[in-house]
C-alpha positions as CSV (number, residue, x, y, z in Angstrom):
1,X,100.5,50.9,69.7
2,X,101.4,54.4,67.9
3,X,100.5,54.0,64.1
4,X,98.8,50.6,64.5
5,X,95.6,51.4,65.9
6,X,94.8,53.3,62.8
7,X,93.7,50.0,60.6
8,X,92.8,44.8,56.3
9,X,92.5,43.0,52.8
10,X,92.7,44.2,50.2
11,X,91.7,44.8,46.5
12,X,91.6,42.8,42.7
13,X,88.3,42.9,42.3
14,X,85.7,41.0,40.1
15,X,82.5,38.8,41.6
16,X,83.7,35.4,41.8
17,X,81.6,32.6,40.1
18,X,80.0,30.3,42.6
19,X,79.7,26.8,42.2
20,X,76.9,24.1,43.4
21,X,80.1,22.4,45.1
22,X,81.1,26.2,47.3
23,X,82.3,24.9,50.5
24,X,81.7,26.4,54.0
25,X,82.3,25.7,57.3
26,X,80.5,26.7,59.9
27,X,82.0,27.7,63.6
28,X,80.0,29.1,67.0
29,X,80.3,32.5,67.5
30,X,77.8,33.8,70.7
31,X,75.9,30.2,70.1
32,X,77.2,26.4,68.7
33,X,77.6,26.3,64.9
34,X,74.3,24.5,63.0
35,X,76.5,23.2,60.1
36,X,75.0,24.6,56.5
37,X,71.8,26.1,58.6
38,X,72.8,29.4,55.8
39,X,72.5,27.4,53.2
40,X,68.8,26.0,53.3
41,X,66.7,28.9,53.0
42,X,68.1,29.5,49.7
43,X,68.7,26.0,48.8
44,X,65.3,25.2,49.4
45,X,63.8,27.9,47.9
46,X,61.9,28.9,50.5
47,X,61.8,33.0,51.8
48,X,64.4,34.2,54.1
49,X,63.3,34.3,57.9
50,X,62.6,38.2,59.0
51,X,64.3,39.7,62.2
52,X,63.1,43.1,63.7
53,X,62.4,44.0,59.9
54,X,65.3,42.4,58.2
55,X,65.5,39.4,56.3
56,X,67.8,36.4,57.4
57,X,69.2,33.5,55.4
58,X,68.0,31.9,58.6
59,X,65.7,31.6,61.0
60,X,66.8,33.2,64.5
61,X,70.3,34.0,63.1
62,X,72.4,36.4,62.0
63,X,74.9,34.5,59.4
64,X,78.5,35.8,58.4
65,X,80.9,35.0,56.3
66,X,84.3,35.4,57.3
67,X,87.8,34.1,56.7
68,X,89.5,32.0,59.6
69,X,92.1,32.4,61.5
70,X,92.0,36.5,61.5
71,X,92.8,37.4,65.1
72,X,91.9,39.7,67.0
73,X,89.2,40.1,64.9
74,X,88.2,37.0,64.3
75,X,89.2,33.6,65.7
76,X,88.9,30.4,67.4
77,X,89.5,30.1,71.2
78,X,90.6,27.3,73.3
79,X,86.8,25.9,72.9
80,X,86.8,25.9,69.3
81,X,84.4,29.4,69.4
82,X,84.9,31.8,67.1
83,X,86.3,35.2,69.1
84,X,87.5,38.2,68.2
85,X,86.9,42.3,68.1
86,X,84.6,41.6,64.6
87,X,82.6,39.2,66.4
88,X,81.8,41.5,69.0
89,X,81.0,43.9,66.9
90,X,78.6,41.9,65.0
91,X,77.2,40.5,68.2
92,X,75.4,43.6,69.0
93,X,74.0,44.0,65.5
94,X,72.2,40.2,66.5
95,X,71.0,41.3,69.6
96,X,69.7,44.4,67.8
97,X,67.5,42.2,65.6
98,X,66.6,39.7,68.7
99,X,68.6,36.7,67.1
100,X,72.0,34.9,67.7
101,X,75.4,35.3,65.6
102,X,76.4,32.3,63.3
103,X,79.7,32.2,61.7
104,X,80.5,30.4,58.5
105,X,84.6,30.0,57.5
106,X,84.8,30.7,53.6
107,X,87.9,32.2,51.4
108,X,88.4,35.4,51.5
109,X,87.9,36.0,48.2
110,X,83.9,34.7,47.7
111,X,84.0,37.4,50.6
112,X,84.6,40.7,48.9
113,X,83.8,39.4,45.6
114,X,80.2,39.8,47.1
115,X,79.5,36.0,46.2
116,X,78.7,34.5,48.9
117,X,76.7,37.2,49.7
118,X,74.7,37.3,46.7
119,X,74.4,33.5,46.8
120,X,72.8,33.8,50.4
121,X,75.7,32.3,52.0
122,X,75.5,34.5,54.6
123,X,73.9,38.2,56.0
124,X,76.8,39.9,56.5
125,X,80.6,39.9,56.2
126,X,82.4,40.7,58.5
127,X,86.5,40.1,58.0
128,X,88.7,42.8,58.7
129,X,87.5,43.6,55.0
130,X,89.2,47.7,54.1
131,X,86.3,49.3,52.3
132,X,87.5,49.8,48.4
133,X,86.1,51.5,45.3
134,X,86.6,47.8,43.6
135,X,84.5,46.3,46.2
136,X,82.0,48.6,46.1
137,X,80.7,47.2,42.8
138,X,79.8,44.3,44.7
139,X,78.9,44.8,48.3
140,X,77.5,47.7,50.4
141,X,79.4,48.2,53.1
142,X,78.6,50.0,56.1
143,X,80.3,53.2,57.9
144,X,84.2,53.0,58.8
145,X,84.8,51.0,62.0
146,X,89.0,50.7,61.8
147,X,92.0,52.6,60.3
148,X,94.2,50.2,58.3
149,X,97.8,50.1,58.9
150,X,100.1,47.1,57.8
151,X,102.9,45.7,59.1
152,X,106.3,43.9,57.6
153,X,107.6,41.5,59.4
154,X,111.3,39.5,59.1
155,X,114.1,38.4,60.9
156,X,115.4,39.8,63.5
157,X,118.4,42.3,62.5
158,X,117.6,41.6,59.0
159,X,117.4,45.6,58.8
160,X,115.0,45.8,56.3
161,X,112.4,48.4,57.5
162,X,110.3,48.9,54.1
163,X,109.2,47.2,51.1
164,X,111.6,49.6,49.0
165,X,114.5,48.0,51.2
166,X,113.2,44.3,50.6
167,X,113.1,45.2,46.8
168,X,116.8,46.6,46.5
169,X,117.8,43.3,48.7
170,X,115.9,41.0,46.1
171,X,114.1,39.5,49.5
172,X,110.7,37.1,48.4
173,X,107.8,38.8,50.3
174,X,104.6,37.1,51.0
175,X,101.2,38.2,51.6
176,X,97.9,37.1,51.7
177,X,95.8,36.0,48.9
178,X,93.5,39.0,47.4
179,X,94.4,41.7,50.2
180,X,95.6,45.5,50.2
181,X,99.2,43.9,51.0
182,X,99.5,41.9,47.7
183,X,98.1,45.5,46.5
184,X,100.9,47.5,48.2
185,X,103.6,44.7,47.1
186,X,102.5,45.1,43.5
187,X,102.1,48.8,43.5
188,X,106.2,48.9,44.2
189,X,107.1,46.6,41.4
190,X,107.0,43.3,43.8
191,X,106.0,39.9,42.6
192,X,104.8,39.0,45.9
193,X,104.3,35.4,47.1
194,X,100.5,34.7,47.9
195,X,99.0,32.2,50.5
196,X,95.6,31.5,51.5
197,X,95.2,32.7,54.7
198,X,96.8,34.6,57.6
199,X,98.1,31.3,59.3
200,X,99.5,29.5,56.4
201,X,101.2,33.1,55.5
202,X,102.9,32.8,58.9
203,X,103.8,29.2,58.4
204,X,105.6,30.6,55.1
205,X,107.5,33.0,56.9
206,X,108.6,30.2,60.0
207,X,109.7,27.6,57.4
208,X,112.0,30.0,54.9
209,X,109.3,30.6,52.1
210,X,109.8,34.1,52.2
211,X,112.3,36.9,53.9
212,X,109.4,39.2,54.6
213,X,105.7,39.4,55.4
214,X,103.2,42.1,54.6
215,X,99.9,41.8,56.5
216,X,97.3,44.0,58.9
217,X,99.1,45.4,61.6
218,X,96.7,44.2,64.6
219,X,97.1,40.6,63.1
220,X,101.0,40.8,63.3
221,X,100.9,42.4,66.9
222,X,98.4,39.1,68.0
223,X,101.7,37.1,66.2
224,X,104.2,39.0,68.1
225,X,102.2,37.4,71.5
226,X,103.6,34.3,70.8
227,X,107.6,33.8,72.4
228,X,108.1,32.0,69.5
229,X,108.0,33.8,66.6
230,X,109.1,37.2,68.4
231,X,112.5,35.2,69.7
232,X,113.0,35.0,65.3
233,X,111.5,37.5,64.1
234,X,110.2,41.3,64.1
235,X,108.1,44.0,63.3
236,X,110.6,45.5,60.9
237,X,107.7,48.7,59.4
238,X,104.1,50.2,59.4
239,X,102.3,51.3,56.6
240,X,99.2,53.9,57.4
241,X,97.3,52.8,54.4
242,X,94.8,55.9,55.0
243,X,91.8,53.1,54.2
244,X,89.2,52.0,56.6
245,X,87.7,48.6,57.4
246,X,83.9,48.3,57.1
247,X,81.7,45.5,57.1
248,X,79.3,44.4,54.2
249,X,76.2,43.5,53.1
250,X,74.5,42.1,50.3
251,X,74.0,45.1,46.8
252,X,70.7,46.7,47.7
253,X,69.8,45.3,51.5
254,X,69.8,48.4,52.9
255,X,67.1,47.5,55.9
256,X,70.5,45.3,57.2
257,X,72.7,47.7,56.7
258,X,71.0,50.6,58.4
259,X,70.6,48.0,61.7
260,X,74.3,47.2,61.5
261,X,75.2,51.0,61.2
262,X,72.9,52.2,63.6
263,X,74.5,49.0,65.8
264,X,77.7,50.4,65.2
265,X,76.9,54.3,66.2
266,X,75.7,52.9,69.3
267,X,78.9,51.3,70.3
268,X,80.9,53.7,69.4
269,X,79.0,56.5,71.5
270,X,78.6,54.1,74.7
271,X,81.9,53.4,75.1
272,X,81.6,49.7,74.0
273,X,83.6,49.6,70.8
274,X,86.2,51.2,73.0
275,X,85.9,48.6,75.5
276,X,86.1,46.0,73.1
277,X,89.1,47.2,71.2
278,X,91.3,48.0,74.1
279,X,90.1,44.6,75.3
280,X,91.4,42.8,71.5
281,X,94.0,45.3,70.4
282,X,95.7,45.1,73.8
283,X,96.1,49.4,74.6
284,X,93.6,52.1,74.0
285,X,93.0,53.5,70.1
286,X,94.6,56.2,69.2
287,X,91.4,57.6,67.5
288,X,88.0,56.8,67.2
289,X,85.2,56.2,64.5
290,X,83.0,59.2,63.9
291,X,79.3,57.4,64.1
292,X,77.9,59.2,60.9
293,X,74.0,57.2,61.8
C-alpha cells in the first residue's frame, strides 16, 4: 500500500429533488435493520428523538445514509450486516450519543446532494464521500478522515497505466455514477461510461463494457482479493487526488457534527482509527488525520 492509503466520490453538484416515492433500504450495522424506522419521525410530523444533546430522526439510533456495496468502507458480510472501516467509524459516534447505528442503502447521489439529509432520511452520511467545494453548498461535513487516491484498473498486459494512455488508445472507461472519477475522466476530455454503483461498475468491466475502470483505490485493492478478477485483470495506475474524505451532516446541525468530530479526534488519538484501518485496508497508513477538535 504506497500511494493508496492516502484516500472517494466525487463532484457535479446540485441538491437533488426528493420525491414522496424516494426509496431506501435499510441494512444492520452494530444492531438488525428496523426497515423505514428514519422515515417516521418526519413522516409523521412528530420531533426528532434527542441523544446526549443531539437530535435523531429516531429514537435510540443513529441513522446513515450510505451507498451499498462500498467495501472496505462499507458493506455487507456473510450475515447480511453492513461492515466496513466507515461503519466503525460511525459506530463510535453512536456510542458517543448512547444509541445504536442504523444503516439505510440510498444512491449515491441523494447522498451528497444533501437530500436525503435535508429530507430526514437519515443523521449522517457516511460513504467514502471526498469533501468538495460543490458539496459544501449542501452538507456540512466534518474534519478529514481519509486521503483519496484512485485507481485504474484493466486487463492484464493491456499496458495502459494512465487515463492519458486510455485516451490515445480510444479505450471506453467506466466509472461510477456522480464521483471524483467521472470528474477526473471528464477533466481529460473523456466521455466516461457511468454505472450506478461500485459492483455493477465491476460487473461492466468482467463482461467487456469497458477497457478500463476508474474508482477509489481501497475499493479496487478489496477487488484485487478476489482470484478472480486479479487472474484478468490489474491495477494498471494511482491517482493522489490531494482531496480528503469526510463525513456529513445535515446544513446547520452543528450539535451532530461537533459529537461526530470530537468522535473522530478521539480515535485518531487512541490508536483506534489506526486499528481499524490496518484491520480494513489490509497494512498500516501511510499517514494519519490531524484531529483539529
Amino acid at each position: 500500500m504506497a500511494l493508496w492509503h492516502k484516500n472517494r466520490r466525487g463532484t457535479i453538484t446540485g441538491a437533488l429533488a426528493l420525491t414522496a416515492a424516494f426509496a431506501l433500504s435499510a441494512c444492520g450495522s452494530s444492531t438488525p435493520a428496523d426497515t423505514g424506522a428514519s422515515a417516521s419521525a418526519s413522516a409523521s410530523g412528530s420531533a426528532p428523538a434527542a441523544a446526549g444533546g443531539v437530535q435523531l430522526v429516531s429514537p435510540g439510533k443513529l441513522v446513515t445514509c450510505t451507498n451499498l456495496p462500498y467495501p472496505p468502507f462499507q458493506a455487507k458480510d456473510a450475515s447480511g450486516k453492513v461492515v466496513g472501516f466507515d461503519v466503525e467509524m460511525i459506530d463510535l459516534v453512536a456510542k458517543k450519543l448512547g444509541v445504536t447505528q442504523e444503516i439505510v442503502d440510498i444512491d449515491f447521489d441523494a447522498i451528497k446532494g444533501g437530500a436525503a439529509l435535508s429530507a430526514g432520511k437519515c443523521d449522517v452520511a457516511a460513504a467514502g464521500m471526498t469533501i468538495t467545494e460543490e458539496r459544501k453548498a449542501h452538507l456540512d461535513f466534518s474534519d478529514p478522515y481519509f486521503d483519496e487516491v484512485l485507481g485504474l484498473v484493466t486487463k492484464k498486459g493491456a499496458g495502459v497505466a494512465t487515463l492519458d494512455d486510455a485516451k490515445s488508445k480510444n479505450l471506453s472507461v467506466g466509472v461510477q455514477a456522480g464521483t471524483t472519477s467521472l470528474d477526473l475522466a471528464k477533466g481529460k476530455g473523456i466521455e466516461a461510461k457511468e454505472f450506478k454503483d461500485s459492483g455493477k461498475l465491476l460487473l461492466a468491466l468482467q463482461s467487456g463494457q469497458v477497457d478500463m475502470v476508474v474508482q477509489d483505490l481501497p475499493v479496487v485493492v478489496e477487488w484485487m482479493k478476489k482470484p478472480n478478477i486479479s487472474s484478468a485483470f490489474e491495477l494498471s495506475g494511482q491517482v493522489p487526488t490531494k482531496a480528503q474524505y469526510g463525513f456529513a451532516v445535515k446544513k446547520g446541525n452543528a450539535a451532530l457534527l461537533k459529537a461526530v468530530n470530537e468522535s473522530l479526534a478521539g480515535a485518531i488519538s487512541d490508536g483506534t482509527w489506526t486499528k481499524s484501518y490496518q484491520q480494513w485496508m489490509g497494512a498500516a497508513p501511510v499517514s494519519t488525520p490531524k484531529p483539529t477538535s
